[in-house]
MDAnalysis code that builds the backbone (N, CA, C; Angstrom):
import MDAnalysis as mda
import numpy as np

u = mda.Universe.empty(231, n_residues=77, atom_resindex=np.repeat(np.arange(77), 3), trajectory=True)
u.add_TopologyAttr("name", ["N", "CA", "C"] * 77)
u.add_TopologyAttr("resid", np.arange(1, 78))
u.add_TopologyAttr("resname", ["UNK", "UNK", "UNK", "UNK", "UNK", "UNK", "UNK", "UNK", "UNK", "UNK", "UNK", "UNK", "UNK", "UNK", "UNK", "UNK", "UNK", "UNK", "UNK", "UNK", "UNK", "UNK", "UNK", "UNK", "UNK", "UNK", "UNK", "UNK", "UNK", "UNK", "UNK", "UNK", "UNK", "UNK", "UNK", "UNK", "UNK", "UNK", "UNK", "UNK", "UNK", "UNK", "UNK", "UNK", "UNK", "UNK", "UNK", "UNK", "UNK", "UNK", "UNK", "UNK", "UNK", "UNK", "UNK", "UNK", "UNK", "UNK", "UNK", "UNK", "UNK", "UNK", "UNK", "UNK", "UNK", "UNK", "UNK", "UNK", "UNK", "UNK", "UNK", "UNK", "UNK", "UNK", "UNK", "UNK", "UNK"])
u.atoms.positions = np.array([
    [-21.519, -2.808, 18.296],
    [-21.953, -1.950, 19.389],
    [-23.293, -1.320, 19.030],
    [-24.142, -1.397, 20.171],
    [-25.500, -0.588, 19.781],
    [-25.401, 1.201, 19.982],
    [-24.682, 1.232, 20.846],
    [-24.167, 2.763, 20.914],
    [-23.495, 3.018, 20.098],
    [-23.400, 4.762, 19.644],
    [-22.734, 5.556, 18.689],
    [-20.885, 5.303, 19.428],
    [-19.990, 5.163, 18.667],
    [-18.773, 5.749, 18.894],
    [-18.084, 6.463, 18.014],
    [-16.896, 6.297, 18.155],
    [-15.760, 7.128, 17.271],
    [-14.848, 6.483, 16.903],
    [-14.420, 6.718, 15.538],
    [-13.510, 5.611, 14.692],
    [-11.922, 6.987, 15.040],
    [-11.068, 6.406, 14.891],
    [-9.985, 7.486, 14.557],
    [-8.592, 6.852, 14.327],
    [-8.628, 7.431, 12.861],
    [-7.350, 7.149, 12.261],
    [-6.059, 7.834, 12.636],
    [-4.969, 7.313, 12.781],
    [-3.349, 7.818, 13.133],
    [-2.548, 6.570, 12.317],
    [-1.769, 7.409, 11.507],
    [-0.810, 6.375, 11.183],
    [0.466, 7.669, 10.231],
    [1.426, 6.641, 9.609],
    [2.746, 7.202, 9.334],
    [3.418, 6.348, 7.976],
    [3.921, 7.733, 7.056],
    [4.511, 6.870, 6.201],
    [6.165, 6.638, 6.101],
    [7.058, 6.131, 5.771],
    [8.104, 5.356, 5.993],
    [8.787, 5.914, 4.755],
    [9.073, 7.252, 4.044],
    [9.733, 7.414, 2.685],
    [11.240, 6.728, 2.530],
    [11.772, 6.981, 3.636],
    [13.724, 6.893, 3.691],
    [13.354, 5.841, 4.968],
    [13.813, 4.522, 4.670],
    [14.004, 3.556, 5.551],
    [15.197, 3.884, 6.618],
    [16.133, 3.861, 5.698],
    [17.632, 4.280, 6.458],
    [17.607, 5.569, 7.458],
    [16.440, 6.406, 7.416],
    [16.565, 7.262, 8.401],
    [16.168, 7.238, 9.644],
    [16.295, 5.598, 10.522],
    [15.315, 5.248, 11.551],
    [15.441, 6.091, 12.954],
    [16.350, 7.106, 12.998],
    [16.374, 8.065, 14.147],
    [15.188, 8.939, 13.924],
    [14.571, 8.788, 12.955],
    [13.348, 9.968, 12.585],
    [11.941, 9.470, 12.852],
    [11.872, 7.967, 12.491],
    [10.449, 7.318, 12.571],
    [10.658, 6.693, 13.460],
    [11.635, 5.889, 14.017],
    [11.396, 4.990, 15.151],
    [10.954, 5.719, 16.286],
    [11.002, 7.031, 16.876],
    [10.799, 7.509, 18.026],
    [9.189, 7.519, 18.020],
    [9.002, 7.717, 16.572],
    [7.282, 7.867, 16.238],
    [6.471, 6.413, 16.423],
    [7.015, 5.492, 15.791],
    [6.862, 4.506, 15.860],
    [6.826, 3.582, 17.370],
    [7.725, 3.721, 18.596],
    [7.912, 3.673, 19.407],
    [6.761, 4.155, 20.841],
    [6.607, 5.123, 20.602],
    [5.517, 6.017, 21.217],
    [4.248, 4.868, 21.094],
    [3.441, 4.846, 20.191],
    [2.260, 4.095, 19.834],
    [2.142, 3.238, 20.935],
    [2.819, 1.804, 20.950],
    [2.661, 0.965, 22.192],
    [2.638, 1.038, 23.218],
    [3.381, 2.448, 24.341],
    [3.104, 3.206, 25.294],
    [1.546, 3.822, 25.273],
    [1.323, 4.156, 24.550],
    [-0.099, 4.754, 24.428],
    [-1.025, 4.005, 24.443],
    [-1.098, 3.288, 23.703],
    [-2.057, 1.885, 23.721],
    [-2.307, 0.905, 25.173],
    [-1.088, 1.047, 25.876],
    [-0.923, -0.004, 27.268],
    [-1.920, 1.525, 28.319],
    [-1.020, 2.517, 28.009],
    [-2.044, 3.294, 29.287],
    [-3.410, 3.382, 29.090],
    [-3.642, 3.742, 27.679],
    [-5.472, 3.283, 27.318],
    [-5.904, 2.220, 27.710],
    [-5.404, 1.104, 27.284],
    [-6.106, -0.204, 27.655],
    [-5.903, -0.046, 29.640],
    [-4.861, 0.478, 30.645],
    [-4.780, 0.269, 31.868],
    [-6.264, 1.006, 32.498],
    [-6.196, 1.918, 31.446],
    [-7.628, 3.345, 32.196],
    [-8.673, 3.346, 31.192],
    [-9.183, 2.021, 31.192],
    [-10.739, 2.451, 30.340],
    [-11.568, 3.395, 30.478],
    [-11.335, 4.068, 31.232],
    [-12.546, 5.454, 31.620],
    [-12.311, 6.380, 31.240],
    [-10.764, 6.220, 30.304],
    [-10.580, 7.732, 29.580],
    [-11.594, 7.343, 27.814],
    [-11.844, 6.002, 27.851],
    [-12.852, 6.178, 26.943],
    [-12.629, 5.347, 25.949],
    [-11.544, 4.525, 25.678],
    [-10.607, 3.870, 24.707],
    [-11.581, 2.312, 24.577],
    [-11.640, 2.243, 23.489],
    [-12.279, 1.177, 23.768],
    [-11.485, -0.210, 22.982],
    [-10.791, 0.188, 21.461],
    [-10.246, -0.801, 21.029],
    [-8.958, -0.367, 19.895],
    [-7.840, -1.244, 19.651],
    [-7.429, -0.506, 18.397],
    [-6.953, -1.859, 16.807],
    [-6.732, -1.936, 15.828],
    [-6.274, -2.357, 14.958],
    [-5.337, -2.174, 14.375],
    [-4.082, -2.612, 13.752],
    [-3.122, -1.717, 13.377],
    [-2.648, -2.811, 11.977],
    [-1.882, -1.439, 10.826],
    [-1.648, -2.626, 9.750],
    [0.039, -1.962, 9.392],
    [0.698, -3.099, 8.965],
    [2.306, -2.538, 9.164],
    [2.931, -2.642, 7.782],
    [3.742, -1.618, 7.370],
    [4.198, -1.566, 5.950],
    [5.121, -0.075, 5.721],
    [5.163, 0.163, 4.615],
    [5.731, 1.390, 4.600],
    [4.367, 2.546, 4.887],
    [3.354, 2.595, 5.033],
    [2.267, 3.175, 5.617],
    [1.854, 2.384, 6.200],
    [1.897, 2.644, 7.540],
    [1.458, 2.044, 8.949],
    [0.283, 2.559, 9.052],
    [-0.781, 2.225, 9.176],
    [-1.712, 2.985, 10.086],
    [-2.348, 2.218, 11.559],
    [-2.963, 2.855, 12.383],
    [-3.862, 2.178, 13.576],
    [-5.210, 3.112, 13.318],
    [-6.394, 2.117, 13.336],
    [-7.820, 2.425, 13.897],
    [-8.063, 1.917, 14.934],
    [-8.447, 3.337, 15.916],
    [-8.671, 3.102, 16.809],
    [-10.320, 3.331, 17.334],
    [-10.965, 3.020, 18.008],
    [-11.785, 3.171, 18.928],
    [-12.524, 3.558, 19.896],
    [-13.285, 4.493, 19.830],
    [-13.404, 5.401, 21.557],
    [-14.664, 5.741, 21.303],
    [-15.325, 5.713, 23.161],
    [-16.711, 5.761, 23.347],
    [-17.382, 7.135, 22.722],
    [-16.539, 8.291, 22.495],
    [-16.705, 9.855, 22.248],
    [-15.913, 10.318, 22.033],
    [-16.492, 11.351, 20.917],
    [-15.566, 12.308, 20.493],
    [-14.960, 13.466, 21.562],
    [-15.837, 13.306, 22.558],
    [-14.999, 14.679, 23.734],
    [-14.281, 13.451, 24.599],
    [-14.039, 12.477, 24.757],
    [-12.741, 11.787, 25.521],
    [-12.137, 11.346, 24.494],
    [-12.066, 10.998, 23.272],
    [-11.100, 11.341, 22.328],
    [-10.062, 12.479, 22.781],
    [-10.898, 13.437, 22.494],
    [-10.177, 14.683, 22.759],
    [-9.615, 15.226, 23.910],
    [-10.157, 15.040, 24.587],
    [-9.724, 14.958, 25.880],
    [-8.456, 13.806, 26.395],
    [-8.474, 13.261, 25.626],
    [-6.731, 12.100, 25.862],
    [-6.187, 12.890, 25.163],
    [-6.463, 13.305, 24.285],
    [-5.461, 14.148, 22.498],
    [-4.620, 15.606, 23.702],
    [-5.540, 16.261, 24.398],
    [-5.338, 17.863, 24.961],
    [-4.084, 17.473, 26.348],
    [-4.516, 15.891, 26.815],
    [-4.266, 15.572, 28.466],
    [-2.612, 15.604, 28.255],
    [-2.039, 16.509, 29.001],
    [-0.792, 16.632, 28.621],
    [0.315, 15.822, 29.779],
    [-0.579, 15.164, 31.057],
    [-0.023, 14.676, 31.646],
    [-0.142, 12.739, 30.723],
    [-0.775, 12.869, 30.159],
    [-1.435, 11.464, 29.564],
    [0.112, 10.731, 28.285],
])
């Protein structure tokens, strides 16, 4: 990209496997989030990466740091 964006890390670590009522809800969430970003590009989303293990993380992508934030605050979002 020739324009400036914003990198932003989210991810989760996995200590107690056996406790999946605790992480799966966390875990779960993510792919909901990702489908409404990708449906509404104009909230700013531009791409994400994700790596899977007992530390999961996703880098994600976005045109700015104030629609970053502005998805982060949007409580209907």
């Amino acid at each position: 990209m020739e324009d400036s964006f914003v990198v932003f890390l989210i991810g989760m670590r996995i200590n107690k496997w056996w406790k999946i009522n605790k992480w799966w809800p966390v875990a779960m969430a993510m792919p909901k989030m990702i489908k409404e970003l990708m449906a509404h590009k104009e909230m700013g989303f531009i791409s994400a990466e994700s790596w899977f293990g007992k530390t999961t993380i996703m880098v994600q992508y976005w045109e700015s740091f104030e629609k970053l934030e502005a998805y982060a605050r949007n409580k209907d979002a």
